[in-house]
DSSP file (Angstrom, degrees, kcal/mol; ACC not computed):
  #  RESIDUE AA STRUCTURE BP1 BP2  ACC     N-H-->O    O-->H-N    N-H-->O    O-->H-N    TCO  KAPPA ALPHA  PHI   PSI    X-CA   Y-CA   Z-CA
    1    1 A X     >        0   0    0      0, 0.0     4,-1.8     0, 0.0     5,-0.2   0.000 360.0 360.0 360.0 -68.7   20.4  -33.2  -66.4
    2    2 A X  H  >  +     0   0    0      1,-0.2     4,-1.9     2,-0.2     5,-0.1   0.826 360.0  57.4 -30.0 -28.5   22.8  -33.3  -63.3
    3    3 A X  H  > S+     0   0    0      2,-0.2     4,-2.0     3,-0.1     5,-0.3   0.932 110.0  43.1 -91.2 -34.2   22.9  -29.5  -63.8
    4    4 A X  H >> S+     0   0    0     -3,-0.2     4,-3.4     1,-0.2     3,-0.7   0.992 114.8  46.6 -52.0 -59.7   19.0  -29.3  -63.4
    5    5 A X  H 3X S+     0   0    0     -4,-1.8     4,-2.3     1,-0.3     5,-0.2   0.820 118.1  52.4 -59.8 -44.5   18.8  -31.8  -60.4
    6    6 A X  H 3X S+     0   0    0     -4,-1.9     4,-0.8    -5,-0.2    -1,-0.3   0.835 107.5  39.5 -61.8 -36.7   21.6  -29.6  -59.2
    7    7 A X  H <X S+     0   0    0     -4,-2.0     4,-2.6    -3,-0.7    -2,-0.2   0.879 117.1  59.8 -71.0 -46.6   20.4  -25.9  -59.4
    8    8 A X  H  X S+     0   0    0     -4,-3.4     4,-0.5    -5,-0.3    -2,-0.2   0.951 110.0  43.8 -52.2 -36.4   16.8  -27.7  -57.9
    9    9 A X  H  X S+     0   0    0     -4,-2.3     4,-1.5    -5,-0.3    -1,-0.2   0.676 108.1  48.1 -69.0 -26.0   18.7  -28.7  -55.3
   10   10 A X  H  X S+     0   0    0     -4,-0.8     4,-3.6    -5,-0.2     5,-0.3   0.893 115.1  60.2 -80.3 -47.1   20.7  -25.4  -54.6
   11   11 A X  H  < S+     0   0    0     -4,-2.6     4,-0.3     2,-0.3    -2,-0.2   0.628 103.0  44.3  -4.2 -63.6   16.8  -24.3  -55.0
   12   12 A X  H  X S+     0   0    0     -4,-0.5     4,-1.8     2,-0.2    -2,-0.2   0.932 110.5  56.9 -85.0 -61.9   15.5  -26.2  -52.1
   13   13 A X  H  X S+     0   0    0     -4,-1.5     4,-2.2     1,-0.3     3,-0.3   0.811 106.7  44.3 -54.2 -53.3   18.1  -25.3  -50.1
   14   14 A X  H  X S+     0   0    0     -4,-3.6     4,-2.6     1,-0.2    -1,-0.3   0.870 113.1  52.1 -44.4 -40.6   17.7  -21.8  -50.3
   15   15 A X  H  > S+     0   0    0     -5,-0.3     4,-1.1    -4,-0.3    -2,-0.3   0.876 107.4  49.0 -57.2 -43.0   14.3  -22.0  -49.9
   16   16 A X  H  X S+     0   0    0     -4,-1.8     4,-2.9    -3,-0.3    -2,-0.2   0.862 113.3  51.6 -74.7 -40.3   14.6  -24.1  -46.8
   17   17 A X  H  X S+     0   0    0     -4,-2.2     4,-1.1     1,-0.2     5,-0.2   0.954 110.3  50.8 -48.7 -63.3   17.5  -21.2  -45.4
   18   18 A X  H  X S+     0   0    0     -4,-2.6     4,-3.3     1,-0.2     3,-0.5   0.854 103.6  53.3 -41.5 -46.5   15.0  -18.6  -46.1
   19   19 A X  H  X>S+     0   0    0     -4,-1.1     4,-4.6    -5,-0.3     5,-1.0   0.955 115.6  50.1 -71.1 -36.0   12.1  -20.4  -44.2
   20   20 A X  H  <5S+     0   0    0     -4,-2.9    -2,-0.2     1,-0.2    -1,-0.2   0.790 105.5  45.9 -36.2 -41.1   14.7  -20.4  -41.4
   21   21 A X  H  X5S+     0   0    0     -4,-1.1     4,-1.3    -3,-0.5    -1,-0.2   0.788 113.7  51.9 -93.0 -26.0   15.6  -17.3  -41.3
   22   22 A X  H >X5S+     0   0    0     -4,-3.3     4,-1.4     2,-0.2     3,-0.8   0.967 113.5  49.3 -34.8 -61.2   11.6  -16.2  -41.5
   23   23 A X  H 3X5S+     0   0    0     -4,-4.6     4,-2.4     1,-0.2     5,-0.2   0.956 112.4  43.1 -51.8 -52.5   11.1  -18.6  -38.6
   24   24 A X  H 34<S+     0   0    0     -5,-1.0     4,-0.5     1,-0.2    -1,-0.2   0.907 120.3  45.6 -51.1 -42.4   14.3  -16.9  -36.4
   25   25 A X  H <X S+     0   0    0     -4,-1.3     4,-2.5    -3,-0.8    -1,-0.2   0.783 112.7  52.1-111.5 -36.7   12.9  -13.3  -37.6
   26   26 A X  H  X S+     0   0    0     -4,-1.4     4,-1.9    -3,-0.2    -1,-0.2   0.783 112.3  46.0 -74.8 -19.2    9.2  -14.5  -36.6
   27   27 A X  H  < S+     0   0    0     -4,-2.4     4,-0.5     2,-0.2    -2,-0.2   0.537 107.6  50.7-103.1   9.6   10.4  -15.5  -33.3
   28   28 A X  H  > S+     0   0    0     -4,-0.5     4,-1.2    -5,-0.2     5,-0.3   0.852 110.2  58.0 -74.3 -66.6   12.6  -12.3  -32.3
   29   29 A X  H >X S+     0   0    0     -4,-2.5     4,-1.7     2,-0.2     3,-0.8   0.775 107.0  44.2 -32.9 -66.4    9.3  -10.6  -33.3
   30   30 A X  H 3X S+     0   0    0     -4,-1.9     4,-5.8     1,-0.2     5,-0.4   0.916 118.0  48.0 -15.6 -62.0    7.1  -12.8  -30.6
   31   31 A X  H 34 S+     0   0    0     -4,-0.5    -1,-0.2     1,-0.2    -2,-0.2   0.663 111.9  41.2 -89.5   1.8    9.6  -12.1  -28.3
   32   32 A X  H <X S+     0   0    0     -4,-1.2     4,-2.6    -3,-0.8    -1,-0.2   0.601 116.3  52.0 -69.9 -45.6   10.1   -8.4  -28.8
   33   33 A X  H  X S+     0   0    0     -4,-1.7     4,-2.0    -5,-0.3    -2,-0.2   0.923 114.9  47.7 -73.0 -52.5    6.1   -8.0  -29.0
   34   34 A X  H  X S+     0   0    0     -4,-5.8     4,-6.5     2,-0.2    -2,-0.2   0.904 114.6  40.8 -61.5 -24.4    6.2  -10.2  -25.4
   35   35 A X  H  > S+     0   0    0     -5,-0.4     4,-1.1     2,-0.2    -2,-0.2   0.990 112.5  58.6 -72.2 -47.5    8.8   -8.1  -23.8
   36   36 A X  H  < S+     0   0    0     -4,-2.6    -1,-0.2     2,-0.2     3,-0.2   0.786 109.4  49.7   0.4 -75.2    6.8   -4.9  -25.5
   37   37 A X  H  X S+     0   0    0     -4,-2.0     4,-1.6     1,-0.3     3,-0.5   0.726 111.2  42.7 -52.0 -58.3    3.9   -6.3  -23.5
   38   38 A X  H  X S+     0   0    0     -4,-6.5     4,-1.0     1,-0.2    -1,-0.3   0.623 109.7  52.9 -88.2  15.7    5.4   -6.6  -20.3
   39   39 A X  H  < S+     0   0    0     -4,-1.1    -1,-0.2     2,-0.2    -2,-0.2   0.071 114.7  46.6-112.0  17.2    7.2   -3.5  -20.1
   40   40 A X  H >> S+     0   0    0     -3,-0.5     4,-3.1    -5,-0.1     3,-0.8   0.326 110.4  51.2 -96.8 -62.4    3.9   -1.9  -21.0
   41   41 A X  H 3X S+     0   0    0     -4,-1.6     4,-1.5     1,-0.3    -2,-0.2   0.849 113.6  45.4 -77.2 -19.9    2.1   -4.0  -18.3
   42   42 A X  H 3X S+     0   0    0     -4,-1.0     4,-0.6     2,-0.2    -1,-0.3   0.391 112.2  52.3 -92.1  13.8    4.8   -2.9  -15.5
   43   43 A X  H <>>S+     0   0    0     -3,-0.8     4,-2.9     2,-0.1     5,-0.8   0.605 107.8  52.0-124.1 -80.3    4.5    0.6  -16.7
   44   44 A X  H  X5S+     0   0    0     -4,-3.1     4,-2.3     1,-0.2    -2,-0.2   0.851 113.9  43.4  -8.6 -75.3    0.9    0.1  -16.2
   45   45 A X  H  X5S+     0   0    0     -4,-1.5     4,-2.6     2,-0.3    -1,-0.2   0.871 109.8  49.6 -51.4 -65.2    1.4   -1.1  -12.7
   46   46 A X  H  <5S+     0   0    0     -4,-0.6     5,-0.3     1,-0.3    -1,-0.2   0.942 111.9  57.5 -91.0 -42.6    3.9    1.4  -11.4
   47   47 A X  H >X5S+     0   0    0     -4,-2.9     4,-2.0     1,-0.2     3,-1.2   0.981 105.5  48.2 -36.4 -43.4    1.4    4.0  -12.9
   48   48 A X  H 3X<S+     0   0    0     -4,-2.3     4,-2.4    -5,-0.8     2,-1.4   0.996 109.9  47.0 -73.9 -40.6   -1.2    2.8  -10.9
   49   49 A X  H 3< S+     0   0    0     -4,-2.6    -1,-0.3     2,-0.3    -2,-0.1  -0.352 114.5  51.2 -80.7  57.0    0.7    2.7   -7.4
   50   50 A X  H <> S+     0   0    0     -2,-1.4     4,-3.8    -3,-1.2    -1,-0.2   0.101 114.7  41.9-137.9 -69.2    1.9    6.2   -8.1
   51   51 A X  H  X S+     0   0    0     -4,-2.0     4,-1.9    -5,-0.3    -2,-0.3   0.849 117.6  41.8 -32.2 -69.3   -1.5    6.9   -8.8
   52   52 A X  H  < S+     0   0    0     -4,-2.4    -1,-0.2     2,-0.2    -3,-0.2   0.910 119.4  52.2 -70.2 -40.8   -3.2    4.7   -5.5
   53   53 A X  H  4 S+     0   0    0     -5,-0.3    -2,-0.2     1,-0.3    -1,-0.2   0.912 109.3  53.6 -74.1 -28.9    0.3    6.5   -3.3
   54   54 A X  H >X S+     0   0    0     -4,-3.8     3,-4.4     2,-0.2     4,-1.8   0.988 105.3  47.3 -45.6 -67.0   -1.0    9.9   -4.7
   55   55 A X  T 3< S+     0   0    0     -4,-1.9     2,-0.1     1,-0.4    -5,-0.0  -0.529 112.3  51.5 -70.8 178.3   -4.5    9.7   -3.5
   56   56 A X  T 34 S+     0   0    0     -2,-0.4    -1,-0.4     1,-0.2    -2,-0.2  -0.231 104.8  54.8 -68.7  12.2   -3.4    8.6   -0.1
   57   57 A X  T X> S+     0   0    0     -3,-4.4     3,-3.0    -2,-0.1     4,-2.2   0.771 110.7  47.3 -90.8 -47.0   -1.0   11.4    0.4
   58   58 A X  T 3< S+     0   0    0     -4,-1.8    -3,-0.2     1,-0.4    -4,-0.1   0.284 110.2  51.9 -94.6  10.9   -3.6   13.6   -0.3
   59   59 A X  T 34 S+     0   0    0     -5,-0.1    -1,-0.4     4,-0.0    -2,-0.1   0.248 121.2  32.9 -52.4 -20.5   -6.2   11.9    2.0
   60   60 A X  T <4 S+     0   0    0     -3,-3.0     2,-0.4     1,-0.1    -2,-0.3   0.626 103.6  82.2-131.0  12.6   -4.3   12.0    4.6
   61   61 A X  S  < S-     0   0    0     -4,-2.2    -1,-0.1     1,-0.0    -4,-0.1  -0.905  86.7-110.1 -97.1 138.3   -2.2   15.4    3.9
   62   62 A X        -     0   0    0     -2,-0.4     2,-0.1     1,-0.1    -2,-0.1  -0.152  40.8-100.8 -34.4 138.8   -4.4   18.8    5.2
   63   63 A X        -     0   0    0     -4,-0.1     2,-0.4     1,-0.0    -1,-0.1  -0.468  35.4-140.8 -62.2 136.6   -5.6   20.8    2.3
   64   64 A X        -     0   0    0     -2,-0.1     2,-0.6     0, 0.0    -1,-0.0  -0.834  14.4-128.1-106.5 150.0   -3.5   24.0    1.4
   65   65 A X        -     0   0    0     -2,-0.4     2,-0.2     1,-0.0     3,-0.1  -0.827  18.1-148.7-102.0 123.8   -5.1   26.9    0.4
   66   66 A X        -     0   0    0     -2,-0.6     3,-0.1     1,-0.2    -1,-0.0  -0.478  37.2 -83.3 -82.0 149.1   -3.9   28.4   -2.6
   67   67 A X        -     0   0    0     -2,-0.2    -1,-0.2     1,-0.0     2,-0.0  -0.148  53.2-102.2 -44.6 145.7   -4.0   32.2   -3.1
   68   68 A X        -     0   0    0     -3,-0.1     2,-0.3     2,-0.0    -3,-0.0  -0.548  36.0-140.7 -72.9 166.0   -7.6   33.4   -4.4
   69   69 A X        -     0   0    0      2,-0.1     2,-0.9    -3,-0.1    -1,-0.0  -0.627  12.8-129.0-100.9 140.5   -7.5   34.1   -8.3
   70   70 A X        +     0   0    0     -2,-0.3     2,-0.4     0, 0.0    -2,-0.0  -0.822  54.8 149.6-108.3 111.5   -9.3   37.1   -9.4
   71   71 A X        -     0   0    0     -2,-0.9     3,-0.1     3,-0.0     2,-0.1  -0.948  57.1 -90.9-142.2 154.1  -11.3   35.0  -12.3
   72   72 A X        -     0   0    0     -2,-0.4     0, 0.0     1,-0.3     0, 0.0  -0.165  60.6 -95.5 -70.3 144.8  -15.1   35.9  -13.7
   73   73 A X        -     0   0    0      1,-0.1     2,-0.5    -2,-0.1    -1,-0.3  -0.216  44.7-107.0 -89.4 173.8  -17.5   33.9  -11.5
   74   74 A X        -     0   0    0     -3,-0.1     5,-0.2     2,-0.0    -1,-0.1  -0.875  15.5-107.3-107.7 136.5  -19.0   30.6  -12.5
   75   75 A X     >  -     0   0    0     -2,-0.5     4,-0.9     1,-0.1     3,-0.5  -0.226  40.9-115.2 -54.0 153.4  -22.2   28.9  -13.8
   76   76 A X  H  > S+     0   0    0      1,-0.3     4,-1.3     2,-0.2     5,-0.3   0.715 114.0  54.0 -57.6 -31.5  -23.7   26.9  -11.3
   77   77 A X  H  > S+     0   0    0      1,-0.3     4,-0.7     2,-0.2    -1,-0.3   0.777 105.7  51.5 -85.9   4.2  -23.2   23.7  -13.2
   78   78 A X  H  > S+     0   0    0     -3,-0.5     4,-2.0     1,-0.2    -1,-0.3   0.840 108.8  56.5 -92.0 -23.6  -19.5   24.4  -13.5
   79   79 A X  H  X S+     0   0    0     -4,-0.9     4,-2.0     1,-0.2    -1,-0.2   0.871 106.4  47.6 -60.9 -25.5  -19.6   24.9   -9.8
   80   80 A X  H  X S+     0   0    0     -4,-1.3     4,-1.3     1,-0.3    -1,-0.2   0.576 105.1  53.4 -90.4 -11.7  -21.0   21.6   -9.2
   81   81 A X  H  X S+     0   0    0     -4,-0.7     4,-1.8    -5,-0.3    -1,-0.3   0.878 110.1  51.5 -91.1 -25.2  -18.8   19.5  -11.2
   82   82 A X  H  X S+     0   0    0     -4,-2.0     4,-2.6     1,-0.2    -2,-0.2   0.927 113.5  47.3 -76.6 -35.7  -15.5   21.3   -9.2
   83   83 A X  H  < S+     0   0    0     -4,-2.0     4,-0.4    -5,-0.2    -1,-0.2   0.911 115.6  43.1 -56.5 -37.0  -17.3   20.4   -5.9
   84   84 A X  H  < S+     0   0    0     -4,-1.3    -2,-0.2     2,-0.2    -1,-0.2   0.746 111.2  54.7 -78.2 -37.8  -17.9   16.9   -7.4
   85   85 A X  H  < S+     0   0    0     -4,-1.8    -2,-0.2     1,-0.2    -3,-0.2   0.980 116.0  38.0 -90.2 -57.6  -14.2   16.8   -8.8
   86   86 A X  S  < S+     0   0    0     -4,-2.6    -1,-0.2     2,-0.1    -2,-0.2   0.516  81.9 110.9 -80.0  21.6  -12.6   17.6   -5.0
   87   87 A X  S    S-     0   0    0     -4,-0.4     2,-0.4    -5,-0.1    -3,-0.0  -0.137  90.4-110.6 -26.6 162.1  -15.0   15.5   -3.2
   88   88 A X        -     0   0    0      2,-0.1    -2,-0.1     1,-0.1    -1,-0.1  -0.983  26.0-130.3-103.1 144.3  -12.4   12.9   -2.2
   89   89 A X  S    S+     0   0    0     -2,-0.4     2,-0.2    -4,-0.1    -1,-0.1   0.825  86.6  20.7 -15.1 -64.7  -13.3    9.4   -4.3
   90   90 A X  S    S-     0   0    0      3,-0.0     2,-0.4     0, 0.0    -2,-0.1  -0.529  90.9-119.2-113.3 170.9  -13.3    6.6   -1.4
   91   91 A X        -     0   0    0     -2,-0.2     2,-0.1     1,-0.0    -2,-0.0  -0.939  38.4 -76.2-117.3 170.3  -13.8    7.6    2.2
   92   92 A X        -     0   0    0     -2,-0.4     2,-0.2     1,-0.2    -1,-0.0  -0.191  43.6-120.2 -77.8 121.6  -11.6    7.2    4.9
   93   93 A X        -     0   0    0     -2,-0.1    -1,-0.2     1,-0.1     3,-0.1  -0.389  43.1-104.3 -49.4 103.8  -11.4    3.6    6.4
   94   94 A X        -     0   0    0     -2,-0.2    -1,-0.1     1,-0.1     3,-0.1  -0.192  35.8 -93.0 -51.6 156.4  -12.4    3.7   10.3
   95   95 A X        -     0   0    0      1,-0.1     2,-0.5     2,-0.0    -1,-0.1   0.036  47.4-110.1 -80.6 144.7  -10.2    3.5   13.0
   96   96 A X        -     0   0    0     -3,-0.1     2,-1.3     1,-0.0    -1,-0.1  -0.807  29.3-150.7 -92.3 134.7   -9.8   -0.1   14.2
   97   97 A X        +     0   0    0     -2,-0.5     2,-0.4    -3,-0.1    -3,-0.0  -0.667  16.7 178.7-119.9 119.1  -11.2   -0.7   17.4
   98   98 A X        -     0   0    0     -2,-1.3     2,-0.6     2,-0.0    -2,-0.0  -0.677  13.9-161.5 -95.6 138.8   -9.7   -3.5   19.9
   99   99 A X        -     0   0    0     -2,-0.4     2,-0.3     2,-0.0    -2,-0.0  -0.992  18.7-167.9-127.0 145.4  -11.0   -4.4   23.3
  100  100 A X        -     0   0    0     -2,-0.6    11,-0.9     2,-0.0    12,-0.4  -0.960   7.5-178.0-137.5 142.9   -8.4   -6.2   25.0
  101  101 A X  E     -A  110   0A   0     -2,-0.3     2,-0.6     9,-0.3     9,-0.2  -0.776  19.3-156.2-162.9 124.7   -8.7   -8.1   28.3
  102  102 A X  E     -A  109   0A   0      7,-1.6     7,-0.8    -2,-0.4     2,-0.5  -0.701  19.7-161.4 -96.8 119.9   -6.4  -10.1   30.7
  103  103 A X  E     +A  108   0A   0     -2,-0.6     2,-0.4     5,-0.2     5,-0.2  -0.859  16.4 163.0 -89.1 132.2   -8.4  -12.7   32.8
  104  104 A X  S    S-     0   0    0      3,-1.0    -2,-0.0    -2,-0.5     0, 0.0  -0.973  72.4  -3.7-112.3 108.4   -6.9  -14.4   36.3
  105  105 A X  S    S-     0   0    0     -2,-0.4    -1,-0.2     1,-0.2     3,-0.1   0.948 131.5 -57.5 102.7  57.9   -8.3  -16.1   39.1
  106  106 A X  S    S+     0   0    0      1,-0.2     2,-0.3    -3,-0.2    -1,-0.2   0.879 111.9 117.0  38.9  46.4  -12.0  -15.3   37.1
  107  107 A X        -     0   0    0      2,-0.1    -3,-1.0    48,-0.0     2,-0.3  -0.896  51.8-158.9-126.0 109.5  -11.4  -11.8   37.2
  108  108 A X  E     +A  103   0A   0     -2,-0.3     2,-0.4    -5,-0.2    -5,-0.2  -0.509   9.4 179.7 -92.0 172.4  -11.1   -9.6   34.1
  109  109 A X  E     -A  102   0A   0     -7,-0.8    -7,-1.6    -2,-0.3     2,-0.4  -0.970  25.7-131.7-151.0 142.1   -9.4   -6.1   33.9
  110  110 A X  E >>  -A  101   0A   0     -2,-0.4     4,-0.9    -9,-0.2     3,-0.7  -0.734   7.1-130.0 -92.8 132.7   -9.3   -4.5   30.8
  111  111 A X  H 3> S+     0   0    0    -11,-0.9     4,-1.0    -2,-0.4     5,-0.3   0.753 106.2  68.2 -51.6 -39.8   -6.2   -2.9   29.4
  112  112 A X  H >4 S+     0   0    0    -12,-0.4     3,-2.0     2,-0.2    -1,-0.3   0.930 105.4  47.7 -26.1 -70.3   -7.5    0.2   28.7
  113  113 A X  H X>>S+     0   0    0     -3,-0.7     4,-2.7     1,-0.3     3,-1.9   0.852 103.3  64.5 -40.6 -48.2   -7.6    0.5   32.8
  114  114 A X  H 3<5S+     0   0    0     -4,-0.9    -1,-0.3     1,-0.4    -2,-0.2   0.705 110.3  27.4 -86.2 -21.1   -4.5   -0.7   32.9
  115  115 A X  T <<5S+     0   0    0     -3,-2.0    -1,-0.4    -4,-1.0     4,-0.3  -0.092 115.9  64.1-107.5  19.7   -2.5    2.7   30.8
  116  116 A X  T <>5S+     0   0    0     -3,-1.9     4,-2.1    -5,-0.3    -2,-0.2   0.521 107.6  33.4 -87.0 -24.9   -4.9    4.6   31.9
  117  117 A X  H  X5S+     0   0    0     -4,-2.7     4,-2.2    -5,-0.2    -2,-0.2   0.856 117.8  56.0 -87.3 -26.5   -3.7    4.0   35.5
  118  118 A X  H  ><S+     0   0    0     -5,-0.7     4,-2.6     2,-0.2     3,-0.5   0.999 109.2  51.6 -57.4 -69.0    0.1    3.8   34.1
  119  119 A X  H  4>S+     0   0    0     -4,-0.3     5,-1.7     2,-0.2    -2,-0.2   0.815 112.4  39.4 -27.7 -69.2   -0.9    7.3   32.8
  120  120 A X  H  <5S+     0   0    0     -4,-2.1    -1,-0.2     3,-0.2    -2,-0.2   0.675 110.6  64.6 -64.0 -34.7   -2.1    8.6   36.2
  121  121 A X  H  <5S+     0   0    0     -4,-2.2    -2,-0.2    -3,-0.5    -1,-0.2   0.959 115.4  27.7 -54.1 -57.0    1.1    6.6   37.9
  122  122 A X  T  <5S-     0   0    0     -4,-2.6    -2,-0.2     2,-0.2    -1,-0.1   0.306 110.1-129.6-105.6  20.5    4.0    8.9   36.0
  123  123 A X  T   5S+     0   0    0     -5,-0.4     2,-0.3     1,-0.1    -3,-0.2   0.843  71.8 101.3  39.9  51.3    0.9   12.0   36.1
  124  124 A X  S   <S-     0   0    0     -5,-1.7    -2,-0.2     2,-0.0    -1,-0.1  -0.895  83.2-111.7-171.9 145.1    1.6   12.6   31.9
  125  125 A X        -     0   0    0     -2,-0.3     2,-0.5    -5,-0.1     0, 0.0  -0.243  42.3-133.5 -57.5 156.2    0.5   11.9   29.2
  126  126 A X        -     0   0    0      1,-0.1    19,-0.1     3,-0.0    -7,-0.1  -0.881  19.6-165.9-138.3 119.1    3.0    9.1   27.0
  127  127 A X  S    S+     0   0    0     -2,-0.5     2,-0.4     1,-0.1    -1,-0.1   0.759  83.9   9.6 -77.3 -25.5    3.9    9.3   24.1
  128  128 A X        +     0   0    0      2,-0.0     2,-0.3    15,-0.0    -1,-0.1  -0.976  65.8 171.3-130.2 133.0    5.2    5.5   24.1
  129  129 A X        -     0   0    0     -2,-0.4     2,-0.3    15,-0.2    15,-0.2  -0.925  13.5-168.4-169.4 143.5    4.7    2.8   26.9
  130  130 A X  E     -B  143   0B   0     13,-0.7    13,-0.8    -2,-0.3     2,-0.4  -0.871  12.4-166.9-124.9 161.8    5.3   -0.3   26.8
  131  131 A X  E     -B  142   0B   0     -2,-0.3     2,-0.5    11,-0.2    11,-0.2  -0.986  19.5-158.4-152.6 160.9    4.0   -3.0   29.8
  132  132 A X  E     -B  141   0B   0      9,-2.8     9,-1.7    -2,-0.4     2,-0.3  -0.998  21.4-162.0-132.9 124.4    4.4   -6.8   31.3
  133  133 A X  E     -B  140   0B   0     -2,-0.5     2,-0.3     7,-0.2     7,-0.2  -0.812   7.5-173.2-106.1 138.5    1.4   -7.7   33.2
  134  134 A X  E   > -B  139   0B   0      5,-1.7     5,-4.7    -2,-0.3    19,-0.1  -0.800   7.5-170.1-153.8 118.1    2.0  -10.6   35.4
  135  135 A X  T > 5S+     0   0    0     -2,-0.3     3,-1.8     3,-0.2    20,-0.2   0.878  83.8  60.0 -49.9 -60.9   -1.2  -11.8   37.0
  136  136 A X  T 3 5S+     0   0    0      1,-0.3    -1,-0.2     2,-0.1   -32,-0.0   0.872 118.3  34.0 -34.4 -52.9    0.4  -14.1   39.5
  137  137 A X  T 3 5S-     0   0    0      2,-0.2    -1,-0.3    15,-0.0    -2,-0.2   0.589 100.9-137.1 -82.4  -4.4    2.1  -11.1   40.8
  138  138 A X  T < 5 +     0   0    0     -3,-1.8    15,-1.7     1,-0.2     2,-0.3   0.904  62.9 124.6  10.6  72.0   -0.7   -8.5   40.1
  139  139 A X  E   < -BC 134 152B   0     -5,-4.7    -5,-1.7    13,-0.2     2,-0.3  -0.915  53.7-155.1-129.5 163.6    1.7   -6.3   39.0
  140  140 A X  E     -B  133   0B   0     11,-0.7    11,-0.3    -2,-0.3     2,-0.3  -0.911  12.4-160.7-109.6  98.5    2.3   -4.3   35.7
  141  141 A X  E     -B  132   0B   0     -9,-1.7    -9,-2.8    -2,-0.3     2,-0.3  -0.498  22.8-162.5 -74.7 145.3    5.8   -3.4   35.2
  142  142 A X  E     -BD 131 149B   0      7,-1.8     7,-2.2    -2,-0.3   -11,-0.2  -0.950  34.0-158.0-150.9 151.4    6.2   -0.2   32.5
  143  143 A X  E     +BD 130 148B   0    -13,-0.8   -13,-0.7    -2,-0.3     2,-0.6  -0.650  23.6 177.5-141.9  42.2    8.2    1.4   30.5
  144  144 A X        -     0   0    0      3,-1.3   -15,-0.2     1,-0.3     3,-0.2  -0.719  66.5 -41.1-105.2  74.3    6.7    5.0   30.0
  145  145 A X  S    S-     0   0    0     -2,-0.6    -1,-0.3     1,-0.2     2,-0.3   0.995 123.1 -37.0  78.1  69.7    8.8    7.5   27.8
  146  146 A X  S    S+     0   0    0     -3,-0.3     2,-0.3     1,-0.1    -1,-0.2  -0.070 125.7  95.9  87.5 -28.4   12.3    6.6   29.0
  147  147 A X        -     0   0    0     -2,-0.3    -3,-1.3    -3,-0.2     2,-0.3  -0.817  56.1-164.1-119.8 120.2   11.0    6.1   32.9
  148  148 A X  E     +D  143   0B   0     -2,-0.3     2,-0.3    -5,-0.2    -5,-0.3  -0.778  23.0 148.4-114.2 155.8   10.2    2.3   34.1
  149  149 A X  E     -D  142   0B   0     -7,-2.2    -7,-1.8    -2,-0.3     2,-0.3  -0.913  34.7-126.5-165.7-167.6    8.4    1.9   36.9
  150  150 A X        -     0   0    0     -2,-0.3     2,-0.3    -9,-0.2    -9,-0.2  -0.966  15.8-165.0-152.0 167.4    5.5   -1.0   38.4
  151  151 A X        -     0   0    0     -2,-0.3   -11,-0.7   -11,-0.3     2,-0.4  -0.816  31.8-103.3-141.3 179.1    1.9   -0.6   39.8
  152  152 A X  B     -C  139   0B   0    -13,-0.3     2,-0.3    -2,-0.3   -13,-0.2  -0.758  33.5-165.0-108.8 143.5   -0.3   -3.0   41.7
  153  153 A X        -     0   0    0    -15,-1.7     2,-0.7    -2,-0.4   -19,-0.1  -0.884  13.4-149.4-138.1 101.0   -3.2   -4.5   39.2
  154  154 A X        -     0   0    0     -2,-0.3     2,-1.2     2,-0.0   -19,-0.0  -0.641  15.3-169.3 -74.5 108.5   -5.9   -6.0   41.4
  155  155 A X              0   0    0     -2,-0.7   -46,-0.1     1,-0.2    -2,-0.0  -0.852 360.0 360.0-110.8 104.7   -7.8   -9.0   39.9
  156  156 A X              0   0    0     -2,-1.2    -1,-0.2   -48,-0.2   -51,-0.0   0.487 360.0 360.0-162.1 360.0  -10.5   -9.2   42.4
């Protein structure tokens, strides 16, 4: 009897090792199936901004013209689905447009005026310019492509 109770017991105990080792094997699994998942969803991802960086190089690089092909002409509808397929998807986001204006003593003057006259000051165009308006002084001190220089700004 002691040798049944024992062997049941040897029994249990295996049995219990075994659900253990299920549980441990079921939770590797989980977490191999999670990792799976994201390395799948970042895969996903880096596709897609590969994908988004694509179409914006080619929106915003000129089209090259490949050599012509010498190929058999085409049915109309095949033509229209190649027009359809380099159509570009989204169109092109408009230019942002700012109107900028410093007032003093209830006068405004627009910035615009103020590099345009900059412009007309060092008589070239600039590729960079940079400016400090001071009203008080009605002056604009500049910074036009290496060359600094100041103008009179009249708020009147």
């Amino acid at each position: 009897m002691a040798k049944k109770k024992a062997v049941k017991a040897v029994e249990e105990a295996v049995k219990a090792v075994e659900t253990k080792v299920e549980e441990k094997a079921a939770a590797k699994a989980a977490k191999a199936e999670e990792k799976a998942a994201e390395k799948a969803a970042k895969a996903e991802e880096k596709a897609a901004e590969k994908a988004a960086k694509a179409e914006e190089k080619a929106a915003k690089a000129p089209a090259k013209k490949a050599a012509p092909k010498k190929t058999a002409p085409k049915k109309p509808e095949a033509v229209e689905k190649a027009v359809a397929a380099a159509a570009p998807a989204a169109p092109a986001a408009p230019a942002e447009k700012v109107d900028f204006f410093v007032e003093y003593g209830g006068v405004q003057v627009a910035a615009k005026e103020v590099v345009k006259n900059i412009k007309s000051t060092i008589g070239k165009d600039a590729k960079e310019i940079a400016v400090y308006l001071k009203p008080e002084e009605s002056k604009a001190y500049f910074v036009a492509d290496g060359e600094s220089g100041s103008m009179d700004v009249y708020f009147c």
